[in-house]
C-alpha positions, -999 to 999 in steps of 0.1 A, spaced: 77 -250 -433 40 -260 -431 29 -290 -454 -3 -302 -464 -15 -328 -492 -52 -337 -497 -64 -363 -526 -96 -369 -543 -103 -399 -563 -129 -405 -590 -144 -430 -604 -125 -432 -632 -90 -425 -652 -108 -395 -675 -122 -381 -648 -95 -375 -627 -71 -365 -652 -95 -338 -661 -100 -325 -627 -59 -327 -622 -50 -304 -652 -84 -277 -643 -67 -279 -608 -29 -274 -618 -41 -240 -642 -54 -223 -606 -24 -238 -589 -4 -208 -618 -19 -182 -602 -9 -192 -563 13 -163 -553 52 -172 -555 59 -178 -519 30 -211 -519 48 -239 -535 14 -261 -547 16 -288 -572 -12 -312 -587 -6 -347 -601 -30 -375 -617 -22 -404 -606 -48 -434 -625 -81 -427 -604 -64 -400 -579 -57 -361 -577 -35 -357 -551 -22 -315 -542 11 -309 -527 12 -274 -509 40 -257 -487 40 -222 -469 56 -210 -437 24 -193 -426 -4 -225 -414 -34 -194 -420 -19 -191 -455 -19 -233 -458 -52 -233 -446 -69 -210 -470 -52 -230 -499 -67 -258 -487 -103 -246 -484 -97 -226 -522 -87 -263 -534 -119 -277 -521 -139 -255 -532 -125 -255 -568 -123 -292 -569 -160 -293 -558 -171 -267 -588 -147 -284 -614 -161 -320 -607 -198 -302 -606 -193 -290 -640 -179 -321 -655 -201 -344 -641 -230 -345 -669 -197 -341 -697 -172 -369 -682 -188 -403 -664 
């Protein structure tokens, strides 16, 4: 099994925990063979994902990113 865990951190508390739950509702829609899980831990978001295929971990990965990336663009002017 293929393992990979990436973590942002923000600048504060709020911030993160916000990011943490917007991540953890796309994490719902992962198909049932990716085991992915988000936690908030003070300042950091830190993904936990498993698969047996690396292309599949992969492309989780780079989905993560990229969602991270809009979710902290869009609460940025809301959450500081």
């Amino acid at each position: 099994m293929n393992t990979a865990s990436i973590t942002f951190e923000y600048s504060n508390n709020h911030k993160a925990a916000v990011v943490a739950k917007m991540l953890e509702v796309d994490n719902k829609i992962a198909p049932k063979k990716l085991k992915i899980e988000t936690v908030n831990r003070g300042k950091m978001v830190i993904t936990r994902a498993e698969h047996k295929r690396l292309g599949t971990l992969f492309a989780t990965v780079d989905d993560l990113i990229f969602t991270e990336r809009l979710i902290s663009s869009l609460i940025e002017v809301k959450v500081q």
